[in-house]
FIRO-45571 format. One record per residue: x, y, z of N, C-alpha, C in turn; residue in three letters. Coordinates in steps of 0.05 Angstrom, whole numbers, padded with zeros to 5 digits, always signed. Each point is the difference from the previous one (the first is absolute). Example, Ala and Ser with C-alpha at 12.3 -4.5 7.8 and 13.67 -1.06 7.14 Angstrom:
2
+00264-00114+00156-00018+00024+00000+00018+00024+00000Ala
-00007+00021-00014+00016+00024+00001-00015+00022+00014Ser
// end
This chain:
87
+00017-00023+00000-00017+00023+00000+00018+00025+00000Unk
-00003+00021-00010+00017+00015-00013-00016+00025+00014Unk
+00012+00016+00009-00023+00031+00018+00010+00019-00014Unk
-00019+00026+00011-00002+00017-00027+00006+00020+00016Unk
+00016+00024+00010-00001+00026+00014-00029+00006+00007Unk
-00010+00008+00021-00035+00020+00001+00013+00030-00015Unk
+00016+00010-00006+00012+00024-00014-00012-00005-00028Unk
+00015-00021-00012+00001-00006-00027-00044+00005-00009Unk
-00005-00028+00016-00025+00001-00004-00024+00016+00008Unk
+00003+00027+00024-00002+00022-00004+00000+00022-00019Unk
+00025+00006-00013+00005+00013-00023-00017-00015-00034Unk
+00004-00024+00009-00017-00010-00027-00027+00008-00005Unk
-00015+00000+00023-00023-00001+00006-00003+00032-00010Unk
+00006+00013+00011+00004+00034-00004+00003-00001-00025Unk
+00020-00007-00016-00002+00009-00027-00023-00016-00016Unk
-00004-00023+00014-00041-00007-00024-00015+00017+00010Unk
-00006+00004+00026-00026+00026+00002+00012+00019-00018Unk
+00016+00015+00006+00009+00027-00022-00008-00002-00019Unk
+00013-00027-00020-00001+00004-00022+00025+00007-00019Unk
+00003-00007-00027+00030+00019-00003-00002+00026-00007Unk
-00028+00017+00000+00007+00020-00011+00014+00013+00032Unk
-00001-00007+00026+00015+00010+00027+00031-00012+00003Unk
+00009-00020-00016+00012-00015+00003+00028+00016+00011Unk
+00011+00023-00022+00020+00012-00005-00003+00013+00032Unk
-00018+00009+00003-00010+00024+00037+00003-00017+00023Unk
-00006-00028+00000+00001-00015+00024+00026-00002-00001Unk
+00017-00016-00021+00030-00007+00002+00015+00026+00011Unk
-00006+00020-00008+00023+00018+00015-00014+00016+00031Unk
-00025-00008+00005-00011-00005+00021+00016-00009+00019Unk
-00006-00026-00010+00015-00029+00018+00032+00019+00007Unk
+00025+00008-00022+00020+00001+00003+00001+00033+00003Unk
-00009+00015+00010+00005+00025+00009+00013+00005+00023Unk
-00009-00015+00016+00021+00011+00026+00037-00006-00009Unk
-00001-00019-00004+00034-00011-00018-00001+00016-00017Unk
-00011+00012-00011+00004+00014-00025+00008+00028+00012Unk
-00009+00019+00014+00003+00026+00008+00010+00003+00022Unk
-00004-00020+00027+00011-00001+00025-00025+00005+00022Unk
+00000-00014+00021-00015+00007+00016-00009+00020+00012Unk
+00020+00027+00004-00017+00021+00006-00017+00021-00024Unk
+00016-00010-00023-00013+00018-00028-00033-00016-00009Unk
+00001-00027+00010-00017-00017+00000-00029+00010+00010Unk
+00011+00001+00031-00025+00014+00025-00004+00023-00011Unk
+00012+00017-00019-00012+00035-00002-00010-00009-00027Unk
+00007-00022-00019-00018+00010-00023-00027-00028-00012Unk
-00012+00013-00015-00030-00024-00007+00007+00001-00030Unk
+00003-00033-00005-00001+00001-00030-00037+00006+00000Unk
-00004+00011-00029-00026+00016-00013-00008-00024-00018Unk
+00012+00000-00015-00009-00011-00025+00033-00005-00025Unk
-00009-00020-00016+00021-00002-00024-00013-00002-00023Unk
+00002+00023-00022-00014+00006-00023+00017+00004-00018Unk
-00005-00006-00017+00022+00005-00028+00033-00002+00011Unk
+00005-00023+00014+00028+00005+00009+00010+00021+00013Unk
-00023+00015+00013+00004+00018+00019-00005-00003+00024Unk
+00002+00000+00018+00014-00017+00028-00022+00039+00019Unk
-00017-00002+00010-00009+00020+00010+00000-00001+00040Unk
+00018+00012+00014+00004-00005+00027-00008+00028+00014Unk
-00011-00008+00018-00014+00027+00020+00026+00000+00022Unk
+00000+00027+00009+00020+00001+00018-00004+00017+00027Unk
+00007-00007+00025-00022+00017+00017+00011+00034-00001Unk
+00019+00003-00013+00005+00032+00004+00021+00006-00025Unk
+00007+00022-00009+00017+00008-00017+00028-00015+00012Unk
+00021+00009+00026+00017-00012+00000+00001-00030-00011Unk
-00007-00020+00006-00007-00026-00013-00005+00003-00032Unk
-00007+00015-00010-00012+00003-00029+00035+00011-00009Unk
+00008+00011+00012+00034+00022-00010+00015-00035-00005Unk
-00009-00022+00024+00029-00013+00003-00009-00022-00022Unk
-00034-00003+00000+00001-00018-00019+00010+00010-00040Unk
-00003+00020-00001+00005+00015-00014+00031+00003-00008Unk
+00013-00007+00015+00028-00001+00013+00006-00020-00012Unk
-00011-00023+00005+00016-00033+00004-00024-00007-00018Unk
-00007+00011-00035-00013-00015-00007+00015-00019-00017Unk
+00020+00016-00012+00016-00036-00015+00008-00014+00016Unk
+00003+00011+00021+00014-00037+00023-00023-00007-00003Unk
-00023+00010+00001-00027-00014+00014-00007-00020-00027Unk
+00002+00018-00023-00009-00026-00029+00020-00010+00005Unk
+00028+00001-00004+00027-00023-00002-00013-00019+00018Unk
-00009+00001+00025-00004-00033+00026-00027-00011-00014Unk
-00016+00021-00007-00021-00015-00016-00004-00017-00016Unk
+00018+00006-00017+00009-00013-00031+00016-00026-00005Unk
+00019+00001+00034+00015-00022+00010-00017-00020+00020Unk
-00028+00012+00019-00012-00016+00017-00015-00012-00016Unk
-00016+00010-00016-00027-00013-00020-00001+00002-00022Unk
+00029+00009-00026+00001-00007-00019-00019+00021-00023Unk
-00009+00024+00013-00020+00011-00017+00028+00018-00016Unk
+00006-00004-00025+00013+00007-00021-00010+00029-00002Unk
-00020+00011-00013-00019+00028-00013-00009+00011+00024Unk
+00015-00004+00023-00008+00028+00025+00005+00028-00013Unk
// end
C-alpha cells in the first residue's frame, strides 16, 4: 500500500473545484509565501491573474514601493518555483 501526502491530495482537490481557468492563481497561491517571504506575504493579497498579469493588493504604499522594488526577483522565483514562462 503506497500513501499519498494529505498536502498533495488537498491541493488536487483545489485545483478540480477551481477549474483550470484558476489554475495559474491557485499555483502561485499555494507558492507565495516562498515566493516573496513571510513578512511581504502577511502585508500583501494576491487579487486576481488576468492576461499574465499577476494583480496584488497591498495594505499601504510602503509595501506597494518594495513590491515595486523587488518585482524581477519576484517574476525570476516565480518562473523558477512554477515554471510560468510569459509572466
Amino acid at each position: 500500500m503506497s500513501f499519498i501526502p494529505a498536502g498533495n491530495v488537498i491541493k488536487n482537490m483545489i485545483y478540480r473545484i477551481a477549474g483550470g481557468k484558476y489554475r495559474e492563481l491557485i499555483s502561485i497561491s499555494f507558492a507565495w509565501k516562498r515566493i516573496v517571504g513571510k513578512l511581504m506575504a502577511e502585508k500583501t493579497i494576491i487579487y486576481k491573474f488576468e492576461n499574465n498579469v499577476l494583480f496584488v493588493n497591498v495594505s499601504n504604499n510602503i509595501w506597494l514601493q518594495e513590491l515595486v522594488l523587488q518585482k524581477y526577483e519576484i517574476l525570476r522565483r516565480m518562473v523558477a518555483r512554477i515554471g510560468f514562462a510569459e509572466i
